[in-house]
MDTraj code that builds the backbone (N, CA, C; nanometers):
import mdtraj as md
import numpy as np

residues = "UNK UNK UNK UNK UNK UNK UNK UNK UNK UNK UNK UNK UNK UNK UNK UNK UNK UNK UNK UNK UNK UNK UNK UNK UNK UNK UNK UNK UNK UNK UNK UNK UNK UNK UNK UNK UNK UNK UNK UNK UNK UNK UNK UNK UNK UNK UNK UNK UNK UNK UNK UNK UNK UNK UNK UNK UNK UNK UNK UNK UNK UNK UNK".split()
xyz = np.array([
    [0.0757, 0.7539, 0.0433],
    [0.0690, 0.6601, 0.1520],
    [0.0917, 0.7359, 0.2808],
    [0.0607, 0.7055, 0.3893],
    [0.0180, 0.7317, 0.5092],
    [0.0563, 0.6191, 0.6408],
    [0.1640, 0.7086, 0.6852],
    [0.1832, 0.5745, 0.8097],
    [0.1255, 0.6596, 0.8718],
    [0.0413, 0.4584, 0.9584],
    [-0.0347, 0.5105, 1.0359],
    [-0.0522, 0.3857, 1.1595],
    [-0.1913, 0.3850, 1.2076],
    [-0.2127, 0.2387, 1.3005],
    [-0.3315, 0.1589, 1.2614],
    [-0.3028, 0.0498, 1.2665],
    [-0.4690, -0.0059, 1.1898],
    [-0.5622, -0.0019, 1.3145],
    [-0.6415, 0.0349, 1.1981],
    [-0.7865, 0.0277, 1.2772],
    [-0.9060, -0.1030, 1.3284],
    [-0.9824, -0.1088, 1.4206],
    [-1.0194, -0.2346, 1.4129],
    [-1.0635, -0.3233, 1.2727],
    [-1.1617, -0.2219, 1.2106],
    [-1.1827, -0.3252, 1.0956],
    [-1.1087, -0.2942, 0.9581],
    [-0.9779, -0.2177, 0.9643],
    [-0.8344, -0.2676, 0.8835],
    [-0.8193, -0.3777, 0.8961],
    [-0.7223, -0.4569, 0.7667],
    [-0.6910, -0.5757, 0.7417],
    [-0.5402, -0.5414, 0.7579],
    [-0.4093, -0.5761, 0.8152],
    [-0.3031, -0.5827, 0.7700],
    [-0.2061, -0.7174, 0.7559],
    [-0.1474, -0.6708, 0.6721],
    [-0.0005, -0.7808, 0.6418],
    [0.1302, -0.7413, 0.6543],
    [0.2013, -0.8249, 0.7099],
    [0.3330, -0.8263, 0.7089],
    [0.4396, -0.9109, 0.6547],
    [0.5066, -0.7955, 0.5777],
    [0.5930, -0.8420, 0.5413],
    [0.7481, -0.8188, 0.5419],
    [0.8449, -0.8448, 0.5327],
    [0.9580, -0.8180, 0.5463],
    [0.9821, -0.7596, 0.7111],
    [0.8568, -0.7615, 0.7711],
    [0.9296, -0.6470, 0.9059],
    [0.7988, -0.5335, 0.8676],
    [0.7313, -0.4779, 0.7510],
    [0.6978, -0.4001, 0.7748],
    [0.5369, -0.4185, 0.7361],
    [0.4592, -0.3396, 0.8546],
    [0.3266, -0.3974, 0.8134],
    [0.2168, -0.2594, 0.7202],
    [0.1684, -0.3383, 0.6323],
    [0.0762, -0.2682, 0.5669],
    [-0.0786, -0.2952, 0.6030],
    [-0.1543, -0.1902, 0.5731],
    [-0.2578, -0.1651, 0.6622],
    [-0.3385, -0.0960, 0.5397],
    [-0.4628, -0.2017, 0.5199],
    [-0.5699, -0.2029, 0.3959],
    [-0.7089, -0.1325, 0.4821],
    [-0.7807, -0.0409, 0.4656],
    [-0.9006, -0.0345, 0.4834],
    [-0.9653, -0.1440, 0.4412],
    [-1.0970, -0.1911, 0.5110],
    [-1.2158, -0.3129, 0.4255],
    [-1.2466, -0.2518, 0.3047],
    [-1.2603, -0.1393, 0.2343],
    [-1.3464, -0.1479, 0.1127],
    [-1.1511, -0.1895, -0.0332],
    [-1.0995, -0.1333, 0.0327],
    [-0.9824, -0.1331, -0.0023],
    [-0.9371, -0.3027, -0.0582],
    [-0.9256, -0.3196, 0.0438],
    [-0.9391, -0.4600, 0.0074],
    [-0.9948, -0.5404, -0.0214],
    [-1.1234, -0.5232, -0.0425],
    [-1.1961, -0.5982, -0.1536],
    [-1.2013, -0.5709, -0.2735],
    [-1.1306, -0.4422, -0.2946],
    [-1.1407, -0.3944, -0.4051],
    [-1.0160, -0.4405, -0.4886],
    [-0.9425, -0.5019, -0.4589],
    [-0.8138, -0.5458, -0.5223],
    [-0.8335, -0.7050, -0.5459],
    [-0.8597, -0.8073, -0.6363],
    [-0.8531, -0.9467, -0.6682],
    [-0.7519, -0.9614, -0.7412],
    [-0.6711, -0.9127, -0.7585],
    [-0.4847, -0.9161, -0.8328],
    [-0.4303, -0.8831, -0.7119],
    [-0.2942, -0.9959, -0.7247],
    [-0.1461, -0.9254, -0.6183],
    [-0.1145, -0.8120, -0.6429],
    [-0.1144, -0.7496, -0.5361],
    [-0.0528, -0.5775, -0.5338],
    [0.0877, -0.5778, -0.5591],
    [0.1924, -0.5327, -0.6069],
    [0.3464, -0.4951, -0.5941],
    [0.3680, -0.3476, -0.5419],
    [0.4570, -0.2945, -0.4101],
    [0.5021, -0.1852, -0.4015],
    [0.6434, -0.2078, -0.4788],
    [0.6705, -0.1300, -0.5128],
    [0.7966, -0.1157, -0.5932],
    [0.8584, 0.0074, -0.5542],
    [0.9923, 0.0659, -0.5438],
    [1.0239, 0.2318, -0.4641],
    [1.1742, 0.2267, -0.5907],
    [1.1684, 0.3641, -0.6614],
    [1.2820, 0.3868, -0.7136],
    [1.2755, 0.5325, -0.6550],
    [1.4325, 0.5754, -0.6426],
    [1.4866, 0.6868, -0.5976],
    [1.4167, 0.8125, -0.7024],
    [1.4603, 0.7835, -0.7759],
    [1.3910, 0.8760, -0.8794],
    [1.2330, 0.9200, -0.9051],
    [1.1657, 0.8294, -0.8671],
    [0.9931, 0.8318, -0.9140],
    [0.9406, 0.7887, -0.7894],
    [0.9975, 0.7411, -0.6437],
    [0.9200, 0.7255, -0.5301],
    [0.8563, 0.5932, -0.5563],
    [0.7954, 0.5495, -0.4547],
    [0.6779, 0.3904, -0.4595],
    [0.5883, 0.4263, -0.5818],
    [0.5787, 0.2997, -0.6091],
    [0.4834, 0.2808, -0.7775],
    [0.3837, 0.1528, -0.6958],
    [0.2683, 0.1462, -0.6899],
    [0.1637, 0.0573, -0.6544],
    [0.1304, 0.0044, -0.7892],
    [0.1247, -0.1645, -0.8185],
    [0.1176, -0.1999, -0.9492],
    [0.0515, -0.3493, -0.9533],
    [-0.0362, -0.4168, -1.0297],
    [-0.0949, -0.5107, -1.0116],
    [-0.0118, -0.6082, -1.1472],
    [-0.0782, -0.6842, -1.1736],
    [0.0198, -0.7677, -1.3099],
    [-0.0374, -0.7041, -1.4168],
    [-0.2001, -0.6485, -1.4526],
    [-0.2611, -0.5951, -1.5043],
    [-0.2630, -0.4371, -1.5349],
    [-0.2266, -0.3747, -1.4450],
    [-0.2096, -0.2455, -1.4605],
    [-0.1017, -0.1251, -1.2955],
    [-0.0832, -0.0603, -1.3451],
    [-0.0488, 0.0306, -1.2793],
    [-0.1313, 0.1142, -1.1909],
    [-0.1427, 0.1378, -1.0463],
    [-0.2623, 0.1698, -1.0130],
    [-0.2119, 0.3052, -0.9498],
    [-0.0854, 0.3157, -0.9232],
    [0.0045, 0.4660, -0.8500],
    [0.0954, 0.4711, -0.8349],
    [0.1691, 0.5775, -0.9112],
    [0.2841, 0.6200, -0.8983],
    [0.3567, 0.7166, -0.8396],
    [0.4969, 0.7599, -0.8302],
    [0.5447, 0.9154, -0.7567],
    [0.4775, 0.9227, -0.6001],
    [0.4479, 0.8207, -0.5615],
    [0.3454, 0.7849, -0.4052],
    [0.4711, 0.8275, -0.3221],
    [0.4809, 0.9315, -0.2255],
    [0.5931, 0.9235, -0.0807],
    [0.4600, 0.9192, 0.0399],
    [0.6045, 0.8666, 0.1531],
    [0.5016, 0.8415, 0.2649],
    [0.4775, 1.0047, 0.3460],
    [0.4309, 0.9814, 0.4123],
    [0.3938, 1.0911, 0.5401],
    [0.3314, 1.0501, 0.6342],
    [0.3213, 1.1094, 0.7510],
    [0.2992, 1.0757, 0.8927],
    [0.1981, 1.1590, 0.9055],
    [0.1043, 1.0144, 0.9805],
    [-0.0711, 1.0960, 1.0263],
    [-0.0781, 1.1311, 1.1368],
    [0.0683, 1.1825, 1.2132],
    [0.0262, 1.2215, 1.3455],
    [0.0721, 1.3325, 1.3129],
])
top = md.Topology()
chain = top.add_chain()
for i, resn in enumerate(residues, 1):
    res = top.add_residue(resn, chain, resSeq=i)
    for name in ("N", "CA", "C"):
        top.add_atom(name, md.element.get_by_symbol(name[0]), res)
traj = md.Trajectory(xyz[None], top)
């Protein structure tokens, strides 16, 4: 993952305070709820109800 700034035709959501930021193909490509999940040990896990889509994910900065 990648903080960053959305772009015009990014989609984002917010939640808790913090906003996430989907490319268009990105998001069409997902028809299941996404879950981020973060353990100390293994970093953010990206996960649908169906499957696991990424794990061991840390952030970094695109500037």
């Amino acid at each position: 993952m990648v903080l960053d700034e959305p772009k015009e035709s990014d989609q984002t959501v917010l939640i808790n305070n913090q906003m996430f930021i989907f490319d268009s193909f990105t998001a069409k490509t997902f028809d299941e709820p996404l879950k981020l999940d973060y353990s100390e040990l293994q970093g953010y896990k990206l996960s649908t109800p169906s499957e696991i889509l990424a794990y061991g994910i840390h952030l970094s900065s695109s500037v």
